[in-house]
Structures are given as C-alpha cells and as structure tokens.
Backbone bond lengths (Angstrom), bond angles and torsions (degrees), N, CA, C in turn:
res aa  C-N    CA-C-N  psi(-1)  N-CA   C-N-CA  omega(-1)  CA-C   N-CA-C  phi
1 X - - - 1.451 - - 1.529 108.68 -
2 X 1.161 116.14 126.04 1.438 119.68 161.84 0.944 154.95 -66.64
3 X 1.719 129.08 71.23 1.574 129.50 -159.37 1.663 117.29 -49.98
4 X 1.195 104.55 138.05 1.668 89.90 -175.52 2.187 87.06 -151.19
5 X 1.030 108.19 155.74 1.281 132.16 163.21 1.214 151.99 -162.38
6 X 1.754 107.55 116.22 1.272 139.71 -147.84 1.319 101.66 -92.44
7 X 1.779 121.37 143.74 1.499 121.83 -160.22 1.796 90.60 -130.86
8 X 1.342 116.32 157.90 1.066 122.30 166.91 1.537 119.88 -126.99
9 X 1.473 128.96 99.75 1.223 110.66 -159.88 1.763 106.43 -84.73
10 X 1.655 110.59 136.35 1.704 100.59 -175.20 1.719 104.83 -118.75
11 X 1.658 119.21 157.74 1.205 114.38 -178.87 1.488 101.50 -167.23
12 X 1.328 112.75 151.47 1.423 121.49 166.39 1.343 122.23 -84.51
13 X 1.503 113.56 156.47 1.720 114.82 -148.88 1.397 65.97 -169.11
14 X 1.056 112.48 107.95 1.876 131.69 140.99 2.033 100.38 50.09
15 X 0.963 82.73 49.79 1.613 87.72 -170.76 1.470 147.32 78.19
16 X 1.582 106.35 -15.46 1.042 146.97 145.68 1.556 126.48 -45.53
17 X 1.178 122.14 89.94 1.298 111.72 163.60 1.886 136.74 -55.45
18 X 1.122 109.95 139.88 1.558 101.86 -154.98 1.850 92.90 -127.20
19 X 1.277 106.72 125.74 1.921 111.84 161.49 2.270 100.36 -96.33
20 X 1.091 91.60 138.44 1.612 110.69 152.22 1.339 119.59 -65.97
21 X 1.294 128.90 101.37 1.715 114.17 -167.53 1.814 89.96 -119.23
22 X 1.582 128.09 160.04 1.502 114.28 -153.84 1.783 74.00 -150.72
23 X 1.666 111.17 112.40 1.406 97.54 157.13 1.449 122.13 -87.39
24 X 1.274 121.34 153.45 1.158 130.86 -160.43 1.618 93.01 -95.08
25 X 1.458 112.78 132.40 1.594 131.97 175.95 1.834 104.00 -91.89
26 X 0.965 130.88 17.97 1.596 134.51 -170.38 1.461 125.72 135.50
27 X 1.723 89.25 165.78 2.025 92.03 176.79 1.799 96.32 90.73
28 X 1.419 96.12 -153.54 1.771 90.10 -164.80 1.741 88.94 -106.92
29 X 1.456 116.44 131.92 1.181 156.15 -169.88 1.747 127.63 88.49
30 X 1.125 93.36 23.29 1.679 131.46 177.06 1.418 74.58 -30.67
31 X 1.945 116.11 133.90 1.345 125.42 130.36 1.584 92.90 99.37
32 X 1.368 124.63 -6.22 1.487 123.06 -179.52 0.913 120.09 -119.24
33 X 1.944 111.46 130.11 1.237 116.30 156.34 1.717 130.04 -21.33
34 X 1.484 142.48 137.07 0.769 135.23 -174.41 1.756 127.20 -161.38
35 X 1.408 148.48 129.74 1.645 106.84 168.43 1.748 117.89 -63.53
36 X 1.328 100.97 -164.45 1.512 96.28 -167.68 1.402 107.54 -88.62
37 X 1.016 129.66 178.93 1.973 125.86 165.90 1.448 102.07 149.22
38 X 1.499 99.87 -165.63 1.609 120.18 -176.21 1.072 108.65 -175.83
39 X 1.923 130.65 179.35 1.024 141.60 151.95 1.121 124.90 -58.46
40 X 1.933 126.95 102.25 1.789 97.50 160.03 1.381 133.51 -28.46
41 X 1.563 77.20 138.17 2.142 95.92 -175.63 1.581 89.86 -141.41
42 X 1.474 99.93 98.29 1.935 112.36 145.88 1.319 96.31 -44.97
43 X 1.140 138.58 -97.53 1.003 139.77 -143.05 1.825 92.62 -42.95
44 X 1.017 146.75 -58.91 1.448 131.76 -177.00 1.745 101.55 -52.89
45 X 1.031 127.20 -2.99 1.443 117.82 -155.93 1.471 141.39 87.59
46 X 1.315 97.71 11.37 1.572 113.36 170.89 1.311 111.51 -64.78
47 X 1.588 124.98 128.00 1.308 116.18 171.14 1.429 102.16 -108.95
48 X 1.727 133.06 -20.84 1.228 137.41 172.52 1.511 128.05 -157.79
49 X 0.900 135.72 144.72 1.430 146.61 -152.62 2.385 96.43 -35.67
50 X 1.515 102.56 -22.42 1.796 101.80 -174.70 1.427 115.90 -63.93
51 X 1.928 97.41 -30.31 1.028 102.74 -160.71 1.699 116.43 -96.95
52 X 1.110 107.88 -3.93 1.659 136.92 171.89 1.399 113.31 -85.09
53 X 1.440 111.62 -52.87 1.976 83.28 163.15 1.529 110.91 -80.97
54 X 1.045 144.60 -31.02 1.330 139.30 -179.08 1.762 90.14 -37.53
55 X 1.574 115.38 -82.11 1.692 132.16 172.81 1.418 94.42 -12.01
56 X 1.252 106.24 -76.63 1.491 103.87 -141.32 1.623 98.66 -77.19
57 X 0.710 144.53 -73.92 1.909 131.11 143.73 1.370 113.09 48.31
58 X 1.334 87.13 -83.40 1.558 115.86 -171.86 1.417 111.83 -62.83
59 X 1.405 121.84 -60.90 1.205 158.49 175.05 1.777 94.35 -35.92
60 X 1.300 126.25 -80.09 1.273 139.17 176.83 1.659 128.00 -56.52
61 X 1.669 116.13 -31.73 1.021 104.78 -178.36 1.601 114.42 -166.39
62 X 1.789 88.42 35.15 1.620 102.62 161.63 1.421 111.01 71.72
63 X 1.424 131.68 7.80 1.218 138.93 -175.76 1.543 116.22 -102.79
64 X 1.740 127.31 119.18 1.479 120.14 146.27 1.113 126.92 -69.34
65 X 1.545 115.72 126.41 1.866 104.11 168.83 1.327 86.47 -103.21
66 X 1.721 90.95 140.30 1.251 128.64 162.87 1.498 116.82 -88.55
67 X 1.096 119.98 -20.84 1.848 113.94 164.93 1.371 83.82 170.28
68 X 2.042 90.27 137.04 1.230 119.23 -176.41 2.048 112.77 -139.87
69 X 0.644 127.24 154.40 1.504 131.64 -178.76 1.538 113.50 -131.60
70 X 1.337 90.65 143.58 1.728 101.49 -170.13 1.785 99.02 -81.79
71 X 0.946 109.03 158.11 1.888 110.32 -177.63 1.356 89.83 -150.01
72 X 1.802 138.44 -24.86 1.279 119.79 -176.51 1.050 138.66 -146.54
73 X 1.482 157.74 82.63 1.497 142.38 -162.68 1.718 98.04 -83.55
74 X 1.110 83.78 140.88 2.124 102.52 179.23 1.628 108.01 -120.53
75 X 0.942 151.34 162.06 1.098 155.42 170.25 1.532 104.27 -147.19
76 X 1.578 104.68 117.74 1.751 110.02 -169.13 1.823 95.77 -123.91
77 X 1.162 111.78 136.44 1.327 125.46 166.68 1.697 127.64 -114.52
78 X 1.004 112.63 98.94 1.298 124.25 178.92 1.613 113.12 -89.91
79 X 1.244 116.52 94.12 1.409 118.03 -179.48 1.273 112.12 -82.55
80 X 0.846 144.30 -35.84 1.680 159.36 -165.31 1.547 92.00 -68.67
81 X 1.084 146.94 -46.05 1.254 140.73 -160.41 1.405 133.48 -69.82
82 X 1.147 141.92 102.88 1.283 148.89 -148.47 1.527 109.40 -69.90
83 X 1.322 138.15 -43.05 1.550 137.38 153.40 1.781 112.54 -46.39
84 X 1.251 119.06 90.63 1.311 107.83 171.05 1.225 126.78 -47.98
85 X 1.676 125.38 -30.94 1.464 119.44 -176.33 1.759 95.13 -75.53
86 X 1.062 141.00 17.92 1.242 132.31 158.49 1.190 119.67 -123.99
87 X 1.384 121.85 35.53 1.425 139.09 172.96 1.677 106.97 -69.23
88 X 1.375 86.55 -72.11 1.704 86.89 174.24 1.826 113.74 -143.63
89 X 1.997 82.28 152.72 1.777 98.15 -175.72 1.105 94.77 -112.87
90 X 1.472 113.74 162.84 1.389 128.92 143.91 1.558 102.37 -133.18
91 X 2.038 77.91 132.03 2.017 86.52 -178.35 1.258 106.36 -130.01
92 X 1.696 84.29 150.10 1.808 83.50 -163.79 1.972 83.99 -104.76
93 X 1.760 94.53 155.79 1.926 99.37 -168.72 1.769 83.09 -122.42
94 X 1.081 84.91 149.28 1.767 121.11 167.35 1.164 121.77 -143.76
95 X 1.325 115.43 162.80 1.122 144.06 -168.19 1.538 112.79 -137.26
96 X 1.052 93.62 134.12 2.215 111.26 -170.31 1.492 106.42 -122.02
97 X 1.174 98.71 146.57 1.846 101.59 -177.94 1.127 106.02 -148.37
98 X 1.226 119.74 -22.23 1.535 127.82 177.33 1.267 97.14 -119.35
99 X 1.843 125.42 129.82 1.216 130.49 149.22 1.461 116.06 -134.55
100 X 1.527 120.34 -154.40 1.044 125.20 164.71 1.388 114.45 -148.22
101 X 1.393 128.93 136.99 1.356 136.23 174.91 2.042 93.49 101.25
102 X 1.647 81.68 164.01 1.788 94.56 175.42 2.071 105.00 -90.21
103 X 1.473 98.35 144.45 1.270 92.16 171.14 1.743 124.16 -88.71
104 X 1.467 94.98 125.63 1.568 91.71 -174.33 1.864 124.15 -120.73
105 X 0.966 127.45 -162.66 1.542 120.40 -158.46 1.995 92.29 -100.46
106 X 1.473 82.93 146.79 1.415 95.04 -177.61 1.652 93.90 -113.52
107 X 1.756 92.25 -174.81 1.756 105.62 157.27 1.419 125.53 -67.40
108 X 1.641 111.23 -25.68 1.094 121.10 -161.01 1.463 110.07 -112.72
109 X 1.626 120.12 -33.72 1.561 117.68 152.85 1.341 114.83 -143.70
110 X 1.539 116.92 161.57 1.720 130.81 167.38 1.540 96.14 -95.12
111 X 1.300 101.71 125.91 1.836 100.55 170.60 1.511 90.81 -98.54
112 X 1.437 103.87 165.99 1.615 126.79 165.34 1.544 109.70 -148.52
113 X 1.132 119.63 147.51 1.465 130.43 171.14 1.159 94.97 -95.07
114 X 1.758 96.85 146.18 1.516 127.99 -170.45 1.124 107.26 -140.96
115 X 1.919 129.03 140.81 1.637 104.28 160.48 1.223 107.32 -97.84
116 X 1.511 94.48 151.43 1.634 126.78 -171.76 1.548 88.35 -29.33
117 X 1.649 132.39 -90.03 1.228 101.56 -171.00 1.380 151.76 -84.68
118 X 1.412 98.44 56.92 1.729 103.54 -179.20 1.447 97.07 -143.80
119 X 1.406 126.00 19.70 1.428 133.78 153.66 1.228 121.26 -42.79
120 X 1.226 115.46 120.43 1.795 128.64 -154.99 1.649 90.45 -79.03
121 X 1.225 140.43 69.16 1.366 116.85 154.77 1.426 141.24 -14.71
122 X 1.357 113.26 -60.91 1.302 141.58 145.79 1.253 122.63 -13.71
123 X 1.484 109.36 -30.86 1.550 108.89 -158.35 1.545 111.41 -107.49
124 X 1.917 99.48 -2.65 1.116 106.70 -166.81 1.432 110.12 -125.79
125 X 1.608 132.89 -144.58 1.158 122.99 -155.16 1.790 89.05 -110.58
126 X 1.644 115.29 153.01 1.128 112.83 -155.71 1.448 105.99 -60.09
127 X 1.557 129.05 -51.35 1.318 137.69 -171.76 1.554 112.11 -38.63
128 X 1.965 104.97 -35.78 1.351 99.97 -177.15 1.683 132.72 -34.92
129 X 1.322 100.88 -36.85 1.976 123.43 -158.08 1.932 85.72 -76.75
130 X 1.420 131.51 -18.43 1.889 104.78 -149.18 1.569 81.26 -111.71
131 X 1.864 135.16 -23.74 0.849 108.09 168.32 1.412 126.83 -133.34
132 X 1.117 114.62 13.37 2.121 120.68 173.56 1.151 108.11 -78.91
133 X 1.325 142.26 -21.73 1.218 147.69 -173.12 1.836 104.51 -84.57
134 X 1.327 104.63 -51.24 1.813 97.70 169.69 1.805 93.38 -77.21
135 X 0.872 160.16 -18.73 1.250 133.94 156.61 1.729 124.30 -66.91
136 X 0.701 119.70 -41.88 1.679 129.31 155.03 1.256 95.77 -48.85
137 X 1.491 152.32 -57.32 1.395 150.68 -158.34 1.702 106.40 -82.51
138 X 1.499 108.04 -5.15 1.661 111.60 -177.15 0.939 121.43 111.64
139 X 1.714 137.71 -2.96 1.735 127.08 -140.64 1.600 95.27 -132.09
140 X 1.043 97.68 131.97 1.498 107.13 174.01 1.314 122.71 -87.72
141 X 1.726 111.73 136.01 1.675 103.42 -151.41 2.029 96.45 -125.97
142 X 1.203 88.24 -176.51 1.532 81.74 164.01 1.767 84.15 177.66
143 X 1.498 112.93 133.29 1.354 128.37 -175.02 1.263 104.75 -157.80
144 X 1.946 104.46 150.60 1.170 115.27 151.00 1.456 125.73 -98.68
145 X 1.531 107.68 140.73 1.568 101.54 162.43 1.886 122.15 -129.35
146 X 1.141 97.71 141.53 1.242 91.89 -179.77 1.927 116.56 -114.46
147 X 1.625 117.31 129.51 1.412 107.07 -160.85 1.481 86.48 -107.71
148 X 1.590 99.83 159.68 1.225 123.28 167.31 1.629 114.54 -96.91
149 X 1.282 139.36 -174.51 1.536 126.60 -156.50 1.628 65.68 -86.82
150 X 1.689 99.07 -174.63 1.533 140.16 142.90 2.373 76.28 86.09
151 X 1.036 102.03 27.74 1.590 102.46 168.94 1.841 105.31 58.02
152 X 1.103 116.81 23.17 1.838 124.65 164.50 1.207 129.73 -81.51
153 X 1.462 138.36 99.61 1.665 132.35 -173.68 1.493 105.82 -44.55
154 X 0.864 113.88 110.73 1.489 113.83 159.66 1.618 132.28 -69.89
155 X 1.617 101.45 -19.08 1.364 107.43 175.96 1.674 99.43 174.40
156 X 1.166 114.72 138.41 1.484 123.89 174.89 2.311 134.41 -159.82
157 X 1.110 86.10 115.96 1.647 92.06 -166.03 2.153 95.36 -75.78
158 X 1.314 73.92 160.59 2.037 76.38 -168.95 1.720 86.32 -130.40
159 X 1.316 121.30 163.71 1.470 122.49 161.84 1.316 92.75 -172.22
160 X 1.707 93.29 170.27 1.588 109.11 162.20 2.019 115.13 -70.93
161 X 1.281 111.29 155.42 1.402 96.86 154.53 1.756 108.26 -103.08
C-alpha cells in the first residue's frame, strides 16, 4: 500500500475563508484540482508520514509549514489499474495555518486560492465532495473508497476518527 500525504493550506482573506487547491500538470491525477503532497520517500529522508508533507510542500510550491495537523486517513482502492504498486493508497490529510513564504507554480502543479465555499468539486477527484467539506467544517474523518475504472466510486464507508 502506498503511504502518501496530502496538505491543505487554509487562510483568511477579508473574512472569507480560503483552501490552497494545486492543479496537477501530469502523472496520475493529471488535470485535477487537488491539496499539495506525495508518496513517502526514505530515500528523500522521510522518516514518517510529518515529514513527507512538510517535503512535499516545499518541494511543490515553495512553501514552509510551520505547523500542520492531521484531520484525515483515507484509504482508496483502485482495482482496475494495471501497475499493482498503485492498487492501493492510504493518505494521510492536513491542514496548515501557519507557514512561511508565498505559494507558487511548480512543474508538477499551479496552486490557486479558493473560498471554502466555492470549491470546484467538479474539478477534482469524485471522493473529494463526501469528505473535504466536513474537514473544512472541523471534523476529523477517516474512510474507505473504492473506484471503479473511467474514475467512478464504486463503493465507499465514511466515519468519524
């Protein structure tokens, strides 16, 4: 299974609450809205899922977090997929409030700020809409989903953590 962890950077803008959303320029989720992250890589120096979004953060869009909190583990199963090491992830989600530096465009994504409610669902991967929205609302989740090809949930349990 593939550990991976995805960050969401959040901030106020004139009263307005604002998410960091990063479209992806290639690779697998090509063309979608997304937060930022990656797969732990020891070999980059990851010793645990904290130190992998911090990496990948930085790595993607020129940003330090200064303190971030976990709000979600997901577990996604893609059976349809012909690479077995991309059968299945589990990603752990955070949330950042404190960083340092402006976020800017990589090779790999353009971020844009959005407010929380005018977040393009649509633009992103289907699972996004059943649980980022109770994370934006405060609640810590942890779910499985399982997709069918052509990017369709085929079936998925939701809970609190």
């Amino acid at each position: 299974m593939i550990q991976a962890a995805m960050c969401f950077l959040l901030k106020e803008n004139g009263g307005d609450k604002e998410a960091l959303l990063a479209m992806k320029k290639g690779g697998f989720g090509q063309g979608k809205l997304n937060g930022v992250g990656g797969k732990l890589d020891r070999n980059k120096g990851d010793k645990n899922i904290q130190d992998t979004v911090i990496r990948e953060v930085e790595e993607e869009i020129g940003v330090k977090i200064k303190k971030s909190e976990e709000v979600a583990v997901l577990n996604f199963s893609h059976p349809y997929l012909t690479n077995p090491e991309e059968k299945e992830w589990q990603v752990h989600i955070f949330l950042a409030r404190e960083w340092e530096g402006e976020p800017t465009e990589h090779e790999e994504v353009n971020p844009k700020w959005f407010k929380i409610n005018e977040v393009p669902y649509d633009e992103m991967w289907p699972d996004r809409k059943f649980w980022l929205p109770r994370v934006f609302n405060g609640e810590k989740i942890k779910a499985n989903f399982i997709y069918k090809s052509d990017e369709i949930i085929g079936s998925y349990q939701l809970g609190q953590r």
